[in-house]
N, C-alpha and C positions, 0 to 999 in steps of 0.2 A: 738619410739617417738624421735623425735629431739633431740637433749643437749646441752648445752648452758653452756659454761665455764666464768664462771663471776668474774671481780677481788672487791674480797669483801669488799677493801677501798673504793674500788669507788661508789659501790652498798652502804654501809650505809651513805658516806656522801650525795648520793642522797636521800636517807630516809630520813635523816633527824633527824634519833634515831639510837640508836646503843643498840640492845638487847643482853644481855649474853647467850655465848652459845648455850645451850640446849634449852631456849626461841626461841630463832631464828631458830634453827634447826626444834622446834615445829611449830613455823607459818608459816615456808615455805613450809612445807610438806600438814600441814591445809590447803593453799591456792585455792591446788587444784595439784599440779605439785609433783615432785616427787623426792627427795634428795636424791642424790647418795652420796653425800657426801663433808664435808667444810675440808678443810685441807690448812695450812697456810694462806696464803692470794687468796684461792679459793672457788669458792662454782660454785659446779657442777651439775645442776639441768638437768629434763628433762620436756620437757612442750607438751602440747597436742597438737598437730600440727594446732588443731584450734584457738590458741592463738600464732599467730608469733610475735603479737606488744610485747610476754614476752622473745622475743630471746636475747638479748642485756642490758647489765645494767642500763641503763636508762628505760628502758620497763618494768621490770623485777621488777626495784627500783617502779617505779610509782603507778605497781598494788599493791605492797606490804607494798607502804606506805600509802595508803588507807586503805588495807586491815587491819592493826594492830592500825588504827586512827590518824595519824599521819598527814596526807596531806590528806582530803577527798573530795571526788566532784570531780563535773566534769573539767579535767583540761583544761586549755581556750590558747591555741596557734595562735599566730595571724600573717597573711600573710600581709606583708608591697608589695604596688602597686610599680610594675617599667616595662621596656618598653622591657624589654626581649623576643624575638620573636622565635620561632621555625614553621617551614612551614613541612608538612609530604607531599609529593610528591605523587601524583596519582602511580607513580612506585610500592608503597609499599602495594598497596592495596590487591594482592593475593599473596605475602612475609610474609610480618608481620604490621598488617595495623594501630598499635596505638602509638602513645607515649604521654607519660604524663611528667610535666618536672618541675624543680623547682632551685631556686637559693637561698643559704642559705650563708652566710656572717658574717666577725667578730669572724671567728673560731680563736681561739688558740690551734691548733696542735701538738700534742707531738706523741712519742712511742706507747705509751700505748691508746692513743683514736685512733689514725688509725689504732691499732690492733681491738678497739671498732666496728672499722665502716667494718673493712674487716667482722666482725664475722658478725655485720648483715647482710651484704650487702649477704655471703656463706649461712646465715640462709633461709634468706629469698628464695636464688635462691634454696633450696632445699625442703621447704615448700609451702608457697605460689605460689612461680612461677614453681615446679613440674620440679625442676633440669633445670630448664631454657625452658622448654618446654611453662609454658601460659606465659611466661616473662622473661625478661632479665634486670639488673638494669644499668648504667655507671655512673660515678663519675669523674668528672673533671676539675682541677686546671682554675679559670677565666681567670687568668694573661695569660695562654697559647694559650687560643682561642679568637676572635671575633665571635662576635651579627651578622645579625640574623644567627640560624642553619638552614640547612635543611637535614628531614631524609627520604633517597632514596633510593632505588634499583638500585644494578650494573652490570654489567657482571663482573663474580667474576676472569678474568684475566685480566681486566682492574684497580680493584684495585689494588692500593698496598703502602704500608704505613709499620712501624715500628715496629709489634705487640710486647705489653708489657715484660719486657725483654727479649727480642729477640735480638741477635748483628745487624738483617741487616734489611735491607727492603726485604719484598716477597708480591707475589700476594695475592688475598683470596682464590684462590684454592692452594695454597701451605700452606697457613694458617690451613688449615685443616691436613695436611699430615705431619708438619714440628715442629708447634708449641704445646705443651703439652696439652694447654686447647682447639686447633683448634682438636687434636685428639680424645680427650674425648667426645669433642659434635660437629663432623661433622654430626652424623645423623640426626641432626635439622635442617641442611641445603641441605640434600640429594636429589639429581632428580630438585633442585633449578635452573633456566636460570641465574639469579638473587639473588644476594643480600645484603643485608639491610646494609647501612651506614649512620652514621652522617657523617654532613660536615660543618665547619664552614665557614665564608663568606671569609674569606684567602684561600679557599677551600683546606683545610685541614682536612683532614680523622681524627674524632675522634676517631670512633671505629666501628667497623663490629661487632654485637649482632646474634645472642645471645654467639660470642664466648668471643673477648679478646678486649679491650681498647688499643690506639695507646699507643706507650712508648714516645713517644712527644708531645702528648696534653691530656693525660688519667691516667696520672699519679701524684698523690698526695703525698705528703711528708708533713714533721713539718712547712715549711714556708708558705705551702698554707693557704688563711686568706678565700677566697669564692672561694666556687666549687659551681657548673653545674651539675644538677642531672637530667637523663631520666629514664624512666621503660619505654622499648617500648615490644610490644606482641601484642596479640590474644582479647584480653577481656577487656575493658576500665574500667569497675569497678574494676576488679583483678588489673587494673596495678596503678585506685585510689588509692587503699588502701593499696599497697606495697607503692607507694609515699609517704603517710602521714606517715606510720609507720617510716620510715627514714627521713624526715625533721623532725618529733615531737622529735626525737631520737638526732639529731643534735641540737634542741632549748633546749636540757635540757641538749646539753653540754656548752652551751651560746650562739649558733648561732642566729643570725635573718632569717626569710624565707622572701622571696621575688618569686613574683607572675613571671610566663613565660605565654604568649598568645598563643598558639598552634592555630596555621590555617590548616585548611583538604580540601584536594579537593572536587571536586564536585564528586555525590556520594554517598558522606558521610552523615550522619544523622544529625550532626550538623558543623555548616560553623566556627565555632572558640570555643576551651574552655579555662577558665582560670587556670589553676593548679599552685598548690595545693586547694584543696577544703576541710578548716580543721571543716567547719561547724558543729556540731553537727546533728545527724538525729533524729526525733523525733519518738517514737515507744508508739501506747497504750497498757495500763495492766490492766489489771482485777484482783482486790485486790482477789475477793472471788475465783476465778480462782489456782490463787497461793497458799490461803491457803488450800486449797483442795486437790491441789496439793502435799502442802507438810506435813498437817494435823498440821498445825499452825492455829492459831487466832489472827495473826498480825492485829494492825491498821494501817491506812495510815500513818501516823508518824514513826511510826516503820519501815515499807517497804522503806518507802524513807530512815530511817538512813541505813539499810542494802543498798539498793543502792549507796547510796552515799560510803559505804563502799569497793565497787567493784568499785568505781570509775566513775559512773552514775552522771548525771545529772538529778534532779524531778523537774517540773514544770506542774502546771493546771491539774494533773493525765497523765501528757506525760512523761518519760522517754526522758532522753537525750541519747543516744549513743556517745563515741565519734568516731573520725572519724579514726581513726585506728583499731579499732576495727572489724573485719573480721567475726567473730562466731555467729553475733544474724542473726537469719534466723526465730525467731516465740519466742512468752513471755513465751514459757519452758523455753529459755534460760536466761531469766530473775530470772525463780524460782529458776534456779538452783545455780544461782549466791547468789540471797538472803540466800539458804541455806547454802553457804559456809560462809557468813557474819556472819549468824545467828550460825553457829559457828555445825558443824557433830555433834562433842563430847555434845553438850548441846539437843541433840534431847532424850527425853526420850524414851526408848521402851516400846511398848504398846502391853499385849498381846488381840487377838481377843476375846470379849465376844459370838464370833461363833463358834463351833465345826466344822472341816470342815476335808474331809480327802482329798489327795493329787490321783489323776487318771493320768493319762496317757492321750493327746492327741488321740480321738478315729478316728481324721480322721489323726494324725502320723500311728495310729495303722494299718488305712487302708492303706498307701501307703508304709507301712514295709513288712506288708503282700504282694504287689504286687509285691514287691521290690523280694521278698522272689521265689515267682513262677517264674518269668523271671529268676532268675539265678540259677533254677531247670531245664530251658531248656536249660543250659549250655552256656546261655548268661552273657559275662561279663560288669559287670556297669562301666558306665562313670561318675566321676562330671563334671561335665560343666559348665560353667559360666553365671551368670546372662544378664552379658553385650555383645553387639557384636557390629555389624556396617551394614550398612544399605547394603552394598554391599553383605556380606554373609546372609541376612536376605532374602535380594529379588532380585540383578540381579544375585545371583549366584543360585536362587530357580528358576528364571522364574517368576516371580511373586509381585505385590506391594500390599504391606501391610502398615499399616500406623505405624510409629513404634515412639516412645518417646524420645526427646533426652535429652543427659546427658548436664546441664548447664553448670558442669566444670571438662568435662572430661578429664582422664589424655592422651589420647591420641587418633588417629582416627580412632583406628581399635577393641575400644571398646569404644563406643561414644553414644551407645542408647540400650536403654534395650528391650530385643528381645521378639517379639509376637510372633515367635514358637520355640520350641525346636529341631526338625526333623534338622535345620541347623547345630547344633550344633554337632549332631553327622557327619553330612557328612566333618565338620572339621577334626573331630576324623579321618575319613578315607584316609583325604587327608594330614594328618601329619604322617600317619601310613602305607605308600605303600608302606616301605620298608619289614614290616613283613608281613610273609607268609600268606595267603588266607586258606579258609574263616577267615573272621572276623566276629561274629557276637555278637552285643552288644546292652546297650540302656540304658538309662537317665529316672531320674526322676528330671525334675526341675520348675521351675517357670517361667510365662510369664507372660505379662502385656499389657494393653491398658487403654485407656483412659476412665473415665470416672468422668462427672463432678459433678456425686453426690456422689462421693467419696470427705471426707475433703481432701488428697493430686493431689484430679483428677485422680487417678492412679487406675488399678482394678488389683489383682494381683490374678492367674490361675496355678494351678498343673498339670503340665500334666507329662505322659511318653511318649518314643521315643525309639520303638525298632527299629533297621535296622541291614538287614542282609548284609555283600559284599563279592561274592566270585563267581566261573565262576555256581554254580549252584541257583543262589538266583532269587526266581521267586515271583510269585502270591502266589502260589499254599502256599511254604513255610512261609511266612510272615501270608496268609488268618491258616494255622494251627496254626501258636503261638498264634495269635488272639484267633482262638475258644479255644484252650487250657487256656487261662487265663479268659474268658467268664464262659467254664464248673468250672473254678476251684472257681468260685466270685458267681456261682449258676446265671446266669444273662442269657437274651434271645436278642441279637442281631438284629437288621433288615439289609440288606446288596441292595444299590440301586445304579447301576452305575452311575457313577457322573464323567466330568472333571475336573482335578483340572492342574495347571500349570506345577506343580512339578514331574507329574505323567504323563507317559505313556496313551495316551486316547484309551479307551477299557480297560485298565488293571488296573482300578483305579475305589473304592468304597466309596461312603458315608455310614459311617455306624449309624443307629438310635439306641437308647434305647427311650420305651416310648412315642418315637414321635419326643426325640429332637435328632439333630446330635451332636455326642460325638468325632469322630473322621474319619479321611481319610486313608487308605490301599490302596496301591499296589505296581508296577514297577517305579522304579523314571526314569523319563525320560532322554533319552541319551543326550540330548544337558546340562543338569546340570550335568550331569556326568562329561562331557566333561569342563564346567562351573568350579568343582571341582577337575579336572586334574585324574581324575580316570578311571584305563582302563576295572573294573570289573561292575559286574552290581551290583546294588542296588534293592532290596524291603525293603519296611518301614510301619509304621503305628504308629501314632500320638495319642493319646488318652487323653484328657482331664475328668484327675483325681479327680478334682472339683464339675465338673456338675454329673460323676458316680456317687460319694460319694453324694451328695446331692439327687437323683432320688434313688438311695438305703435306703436311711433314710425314704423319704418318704414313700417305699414297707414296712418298716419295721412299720409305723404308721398307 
């Protein structure tokens, strides 16, 4: 989890109260986060990655002065209108296609608060924006630049500007090679023609994102009174809610926010927005829902003071969110907040008036067992990962499947969660061609598809994935472990040739139980061989562990 090094004058006189000691050490660990430890004028906390608006002392102070009664409700930040312009250039649209922007005013500047703003600003890029990968934030002095901006795409030996203490000017491909934070995350700009700059209408390079800020106009110190703030990235909502967390952060050092007009090309989904957008969102809840939940017998009165205690807003039976706030994704997240208001230590324990003894998952028990016979035939197991990408799923299979995508995934080469496992192993073999032949192994994991009468949409499938790679792997051998693990499960097979993409045609079987198809066998075909840079052959068989164990249950009734 993240940590967050707080200076604890500053944190209580944002409170509001000043607890002794031990008190304090009590309610910050209650809150929910987790105390390493207060030592002179520090307090070292670490917070759950789903709560970034608690990185920063002003964040951190807010929830906690809520949380102990101090300052309750929902707190109300408000964006003053001005003529501020930023224009995002069609160039940027397969770069980095958003920015979000904001102008906050009336700072007074010291030491200690622009160490305030570096930490959020390193919080955030490691949290929220996923080390700079769904975003990048920039911060910079007004005096320095001219209205309007515009943020564009370049040939990155055509820029070249002053990067943040750097002695000299260089390009942005020497930026990457030269300067310390250009080396750290050149890979976010790797295989790029292009890329991404602000520029102000002096056409002066602010900064090149997601690396470094010009050291001429991107640079903040004690005498800046208003700075120029963008999050530019990947995902508009991700880079909303990293904006608010950092203007709301700046209003509770005394800044004012001031609105910027962002214009997008055409294209775009929408022709202009206003950022910051500090509005509150409105969320419904189901009182009897939560108490069920948490085996409470709140009243509405009650539930709202525990809200308002997390720093909620209650109106009409809506919930207010604020707009920094990142982590509500469904009214769990609501209970879970009330219970922390409503205070862990005060929940009594209750034992069950049921007797009940404690078992064993019977279908864990069936896929341990399977687990058990494959690696009797001297197969060794893979874990494999739930996530992949659409490339290893189907054009390196031959084949389209319709697969899920992740909303905020961390990166693109595990971006959707995979409907078969069989890829996963041909991974295995193509990260592993430097040891010696045969290899043969196989997975037990999980796969998924859609379904919309599922409450998440999502239908989630056990299978296994044996595959054999070595210069003797045939039919022959893959159709044996098959019946091998058949005789050993007591089960009776039907075997009907079938094509399938991934599979050699002739040498490839549908196999039935019962009537339904459970799985595909055979020779994986030479062009996904080749797909997966593999010089041996492949046999495989897929077997969906789910619908077995369910058609076994039935024989057994």
């Amino acid at each position: 989890m993240p940590t967050a090094t707080l200076n604890k004058k500053v944190f209580e006189k944002l409170v509001g109260k000043k607890l002794p000691l031990e008190k304090l050490k009590d309610r910050i660990s209650m809150l929910g986060t987790d105390l390493e430890k207060i030592e002179k004028n520090e307090i070292i906390v670490e917070v759950f990655p789903n709560r970034p608006d608690m990185l920063s002392e002003q964040g951190f102070a807010r929830a906690f002065s809520s949380f102990i009664g101090a300052k309750t409700g929902l707190r109300k930040y408000y964006v003053k209108k001005s003529d501020y312009k930023v224009t995002i250039d069609k160039s940027v649209k397969n770069v980095r296609p958003y920015t979000v922007c904001a102008v906050v005013k009336n700072l007074k500047l010291d030491d200690e608060k622009i160490r305030e703003l570096i930490q959020i600003q390193e919080k955030l890029h490691i949290t929220l924006c996923r080390k700079r990968k769904k975003g990048a934030i920039g911060i910079y002095p007004i005096e320095d630049i001219k209205f309007p901006i515009r943020f564009l795409a370049e040939d990155p030996r055509k820029i070249k500007f002053r990067p943040l203490e750097f002695p000299r000017e260089i390009t942005g491909l020497q930026i990457l090679s030269q300067h310390p934070a250009g080396r750290e995350y050149a890979d976010l700009l790797e295989g790029l023609d292009k890329f991404p700059i602000f520029m102000d209408a002096k056409k002066q390079i602010l900064s090149m994102p997601p690396i470094i800020n010009s050291h001429l106009t991107g640079k903040v110190g004690e005498k800046t009174k208003e700075v120029f703030i963008e999050c530019s990235g990947f995902e508009l909502e991700i880079l909303k809610t990293c904006l608010n967390i950092i203007v709301a952060a700046m209003a509770d050092m005394g800044g004012e926010i001031y609105s910027v007009k962002v214009e997008m090309p055409p294209g775009y989904k929408n022709k202009k927005i206003l950022t910051p957008d500090l509005e509150p969102k409105k969320w419904s809840i189901d009182l009897k829902f939560v108490n069920r939940l948490l085996g409470l017998d709140l009243k509405e009165n009650e539930m709202k003071k525990s809200l308002e205690r997390m720093g909620y807003g209650y109106e009409k039976g809506k919930v207010l969110v604020p707009a920094y706030r990142a982590d509500i994704m469904h009214q769990v997240d609501f209970a879970e907040d009330i219970a922390i208001a409503y205070g862990y230590e005060n929940f009594e324990p209750v034992i069950p008036n049921v007797s009940t003894i404690g078992e064993e998952n019977q279908f864990e028990v069936f896929k341990r067992h399977v687990a058990e016979i494959l690696a009797g035939l001297e197969l060794l197991e893979c874990e494999t990962y739930n996530l992949s990408n659409i490339d290893n799923l189907n054009r390196k299979m031959n084949i389209e499947l319709p697969c899920i995508q992740i909303e905020n995934a961390v990166n693109i080469d595990y971006n959707v969660l995979r409907s078969w496992v069989l890829p996963s192993l041909m991974q295995v073999f193509n990260e592993n061609k430097h040891y010696e032949y045969p290899q043969n192994i196989f997975t037990i994991g999980t796969a998924f598809k859609k379904n919309k009468d599922k409450e998440t949409g999502v239908e989630e499938f056990s299978r296994t994935a044996v595959a054999l790679c070595g210069p003797e792997a045939d039919y022959t051998k893959i159709r044996q472990m098959f019946d091998y693990l058949m005789n050993c499960l007591n089960i009776e097979a039907e075997f009907s040739e079938e094509d399938h993409p991934s599979f050699i045609p002739g040498r490839c079987a549908r196999i039935k139980i019962k009537g339904k198809g459970i799985a595909y066998i055979g020779e994986i075909n030479p062009s996904v061989l080749v797909n997966w840079d593999l010089q041996m052959p492949v046999s495989a068989f897929e077997l969906n562990l789910t619908d077995l164990f369910s058609i076994l249950n039935k024989q057994k009734k």
